[in-house]
C-alpha positions in Angstrom: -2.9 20.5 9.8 0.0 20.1 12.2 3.4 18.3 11.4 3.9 17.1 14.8 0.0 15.5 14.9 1.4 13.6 11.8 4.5 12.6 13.8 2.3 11.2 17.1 -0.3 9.7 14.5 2.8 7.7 12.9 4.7 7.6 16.6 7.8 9.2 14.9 10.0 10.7 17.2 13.2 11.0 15.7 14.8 13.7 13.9 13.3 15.4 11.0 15.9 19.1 11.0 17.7 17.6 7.9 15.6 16.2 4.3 18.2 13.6 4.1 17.7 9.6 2.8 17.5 8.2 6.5 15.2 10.8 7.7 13.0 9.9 5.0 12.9 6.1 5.3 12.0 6.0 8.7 9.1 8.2 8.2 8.0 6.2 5.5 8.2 2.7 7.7 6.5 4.1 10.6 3.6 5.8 8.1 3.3 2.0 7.1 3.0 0.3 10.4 0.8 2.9 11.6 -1.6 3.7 8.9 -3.7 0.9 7.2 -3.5 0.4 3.4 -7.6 0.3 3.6 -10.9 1.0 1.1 -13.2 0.4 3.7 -15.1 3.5 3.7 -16.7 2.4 0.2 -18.0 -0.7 2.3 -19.5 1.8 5.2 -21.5 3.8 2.6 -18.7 6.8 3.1 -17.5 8.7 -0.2 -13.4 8.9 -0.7 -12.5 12.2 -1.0 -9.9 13.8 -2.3 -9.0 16.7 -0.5 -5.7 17.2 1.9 -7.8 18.5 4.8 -10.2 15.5 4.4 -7.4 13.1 4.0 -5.9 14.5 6.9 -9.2 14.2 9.3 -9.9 11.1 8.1 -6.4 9.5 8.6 -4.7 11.4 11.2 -7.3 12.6 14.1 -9.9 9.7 12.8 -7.0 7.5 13.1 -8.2 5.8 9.8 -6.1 4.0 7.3 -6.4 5.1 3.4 -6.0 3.6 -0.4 -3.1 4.7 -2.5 -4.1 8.8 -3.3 -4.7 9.4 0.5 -1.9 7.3 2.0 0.5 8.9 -0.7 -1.0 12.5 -0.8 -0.9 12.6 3.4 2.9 11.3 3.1 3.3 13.9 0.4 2.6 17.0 2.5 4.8 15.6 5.0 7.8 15.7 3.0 7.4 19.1 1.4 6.6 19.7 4.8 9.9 18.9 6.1 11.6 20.4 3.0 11.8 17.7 0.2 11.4 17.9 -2.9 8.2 15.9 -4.2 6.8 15.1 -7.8 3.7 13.2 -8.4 4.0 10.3 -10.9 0.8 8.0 -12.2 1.2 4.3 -12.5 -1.0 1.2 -13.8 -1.3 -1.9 -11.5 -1.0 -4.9 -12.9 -3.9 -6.9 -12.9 -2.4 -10.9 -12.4 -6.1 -11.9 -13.3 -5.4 -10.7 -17.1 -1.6 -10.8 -17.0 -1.5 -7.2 -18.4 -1.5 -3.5 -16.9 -4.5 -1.2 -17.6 -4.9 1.2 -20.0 -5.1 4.0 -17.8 -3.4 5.1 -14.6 -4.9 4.0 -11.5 -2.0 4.7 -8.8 -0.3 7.0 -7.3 3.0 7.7 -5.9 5.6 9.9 -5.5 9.1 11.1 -7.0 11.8 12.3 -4.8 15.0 14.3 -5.5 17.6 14.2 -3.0 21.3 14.6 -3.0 21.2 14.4 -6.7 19.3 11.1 -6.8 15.9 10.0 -7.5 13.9 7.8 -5.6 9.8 6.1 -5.8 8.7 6.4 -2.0 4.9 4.5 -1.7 2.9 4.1 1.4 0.4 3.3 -0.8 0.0 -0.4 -1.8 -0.5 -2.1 1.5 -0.7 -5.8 1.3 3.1 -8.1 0.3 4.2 -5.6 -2.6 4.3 -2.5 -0.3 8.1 -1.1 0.3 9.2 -0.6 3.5 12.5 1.5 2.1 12.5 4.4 -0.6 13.4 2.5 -3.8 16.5 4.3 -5.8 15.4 4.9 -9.3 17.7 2.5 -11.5 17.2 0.0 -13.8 18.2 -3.5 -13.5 19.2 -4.0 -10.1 18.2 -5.9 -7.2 16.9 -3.4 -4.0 16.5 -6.2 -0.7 14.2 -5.4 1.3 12.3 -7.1 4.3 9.4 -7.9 2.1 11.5 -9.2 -0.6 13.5 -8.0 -3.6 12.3 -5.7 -5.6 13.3 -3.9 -8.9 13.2 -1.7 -11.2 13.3 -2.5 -14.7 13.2 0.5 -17.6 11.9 0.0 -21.4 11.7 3.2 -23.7 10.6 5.3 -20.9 8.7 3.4 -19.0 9.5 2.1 -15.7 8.1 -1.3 -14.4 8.4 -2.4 -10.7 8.7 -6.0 -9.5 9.1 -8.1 -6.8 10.9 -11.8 -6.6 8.6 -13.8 -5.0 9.9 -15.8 -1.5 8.4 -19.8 -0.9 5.3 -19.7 1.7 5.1 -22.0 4.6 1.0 -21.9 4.8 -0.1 -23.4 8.0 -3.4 -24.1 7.1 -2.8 -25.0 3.0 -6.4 -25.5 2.7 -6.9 -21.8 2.3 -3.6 -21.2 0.6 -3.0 -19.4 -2.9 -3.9 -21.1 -6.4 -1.2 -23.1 -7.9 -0.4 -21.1 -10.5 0.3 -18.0 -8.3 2.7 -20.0 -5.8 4.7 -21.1 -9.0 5.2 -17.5 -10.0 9.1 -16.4 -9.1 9.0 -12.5 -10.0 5.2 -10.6 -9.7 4.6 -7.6 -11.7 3.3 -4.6 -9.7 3.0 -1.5 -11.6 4.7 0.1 -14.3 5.2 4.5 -14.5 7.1 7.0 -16.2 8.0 10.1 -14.8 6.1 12.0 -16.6 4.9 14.8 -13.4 1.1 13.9 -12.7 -1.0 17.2 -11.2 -3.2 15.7 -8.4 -6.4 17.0 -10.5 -5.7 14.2 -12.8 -6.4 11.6 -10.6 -9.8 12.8 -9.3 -11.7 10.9 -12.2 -9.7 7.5 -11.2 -10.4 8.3 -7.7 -14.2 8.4 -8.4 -14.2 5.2 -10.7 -12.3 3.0 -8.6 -15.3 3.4 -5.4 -17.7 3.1 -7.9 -17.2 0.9 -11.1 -18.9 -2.4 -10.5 -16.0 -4.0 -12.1 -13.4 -2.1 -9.7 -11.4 -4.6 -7.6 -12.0 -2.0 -4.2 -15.8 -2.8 -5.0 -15.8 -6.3 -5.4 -13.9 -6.6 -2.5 -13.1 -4.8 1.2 -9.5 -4.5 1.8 -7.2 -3.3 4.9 -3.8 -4.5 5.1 -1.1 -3.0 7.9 2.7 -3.6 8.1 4.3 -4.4 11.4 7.6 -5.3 12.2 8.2 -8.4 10.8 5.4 -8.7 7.9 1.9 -7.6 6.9 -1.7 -8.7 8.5 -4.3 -8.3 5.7 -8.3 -8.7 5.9 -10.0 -9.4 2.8 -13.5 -10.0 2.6 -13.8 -12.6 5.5 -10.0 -13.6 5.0 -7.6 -12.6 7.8 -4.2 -13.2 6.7 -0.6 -12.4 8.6 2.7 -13.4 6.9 6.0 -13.0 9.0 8.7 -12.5 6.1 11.6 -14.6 6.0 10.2 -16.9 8.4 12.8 -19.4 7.5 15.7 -19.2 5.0 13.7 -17.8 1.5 10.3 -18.6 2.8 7.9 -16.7 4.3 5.6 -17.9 7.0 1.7 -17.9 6.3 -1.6 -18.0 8.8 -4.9 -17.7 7.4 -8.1 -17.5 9.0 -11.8 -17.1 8.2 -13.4 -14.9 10.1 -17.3 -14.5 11.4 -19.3 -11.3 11.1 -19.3 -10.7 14.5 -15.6 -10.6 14.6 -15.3 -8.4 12.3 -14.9 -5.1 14.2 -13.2 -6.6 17.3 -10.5 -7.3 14.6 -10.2 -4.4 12.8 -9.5 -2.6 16.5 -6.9 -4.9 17.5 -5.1 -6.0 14.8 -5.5 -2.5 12.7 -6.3 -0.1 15.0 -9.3 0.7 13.6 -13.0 1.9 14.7 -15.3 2.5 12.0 -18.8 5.4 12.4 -20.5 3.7 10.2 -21.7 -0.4 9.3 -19.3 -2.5 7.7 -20.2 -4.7 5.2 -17.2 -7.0 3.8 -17.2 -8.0 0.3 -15.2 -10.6 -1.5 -17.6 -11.4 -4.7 -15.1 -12.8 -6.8 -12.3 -13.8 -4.7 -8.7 -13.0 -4.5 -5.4 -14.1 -3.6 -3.0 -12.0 -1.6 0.2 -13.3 -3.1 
């Protein structure tokens, strides 16, 4: 496992000598754009592992994309690589189906001290609620970003982490998000405390999630990839690509249904993806992006 691989996989080529705040949020934005948020494997009949040296095969000389342990474990041996100092954390994603969080963790991300300051760095949730910036860990204030604003908000220990929700300009609106999700104003996305995870405790989630009927990366196949002014995003059949702040507050929204046989040409060009194995897409019981 090579540092500068990582660099060429990401095309980072600026400085990395110092573990400062800048170094950092670069290296996060160009792990984003480069590397798919993806659970595709489980739809190719592959197994998820989780094991550096896999995740590294898989992501950096398979050029692959990952789900939130692989994305965030990868990123994580790049930082501590470069000298940072890294602390796993376990959060529950909110499910918007049930309005509430579930009872056990199912996410993780990372914890980073620097300069006497704590920050949440993710490269792990893909789709409209992934950061593009290292989130300062306060309570209570508003941290703009290009994908929106986003927050944190702390109760008795535990830390939640929202996002204010922009207007959509959906050029097709016949494909476009229930109701009741575009009237939303501030989306839930997970709440954590900082309680330090060890990475063994995530192996039993890891296994449940690609094979619970009832998980959401079974029911449905998911790659999403940041670019430079928003997120494309293939669910099932659903090809989706938002620009963010489109116009003033509002972001700008295409959505397409794709055929099987488009399928892979898609996931080459628009994700830089090639799969080994079949794909089979899976949507069973639908979801909404937003």
């Amino acid at each position: 496992m090579d540092i500068k691989e990582y660099f060429a996989r990401i095309s980072y080529w600026g400085s990395h000598n110092k573990p400062d705040l800048a170094t950092m949020s670069d290296i996060l934005q160009h792990h984003i754009r480069a590397i798919p948020y993806e659970n595709l494997s489980i739809h190719c009949g592959e197994t998820i592992e989780l094991d550096l040296e896999a995740i590294y095969k898989k992501i950096v000389k398979k050029k692959r994309g990952g789900w939130c342990m692989e994305n965030n474990y990868l990123l994580s041996w790049a930082l501590k690589t470069l000298g940072y100092d890294i602390t796993f954390l376990g959060a529950k994603v909110y499910v918007p189906e049930r309005g509430a969080y579930p009872d056990d963790i199912n996410h993780l991300l990372l914890q980073v001290e620097l300069d006497g300051k704590s920050y949440i760095v993710d490269a792990g949730f893909g789709m409209v609620y992934q950061m593009w910036q290292p989130m300062e860990l306060i309570s209570g204030t508003d941290q703009p970003q290009t994908p929106g604003v986003f927050r944190f908000r702390e109760e008795s220990g535990t830390w939640y982490l929202e996002k204010v929700k922009r207007k959509h300009w959906i050029l097709n609106p016949n494909t476009s998000a229930p109701q009741k999700v575009e009237d939303e104003v501030c989306r839930p996305v997970y709440l954590f405390t900082l309680q330090p995870r060890d990475l063994e405790e995530f192996r039993g989630c890891n296994a449940h999630l690609q094979t619970a009927p009832d998980s959401p990366f079974v029911t449905k196949s998911i790659c999403s990839l940041q670019t430079a002014d928003g997120v494309w995003a293939l669910v099932g059949w659903k090809l989706t690509e938002i620009k963010y702040n489109y116009r003033d507050n509002m972001d700008f929204v295409e959505i397409k249904i794709l055929a099987d046989e488009e399928m892979e040409k898609t996931l080459k060009e628009k994700f830089n993806i090639t799969l080994d194995k079949k794909f089979v897409p899976t949507n069973t019981r639908g979801w909404s992006l937003f």
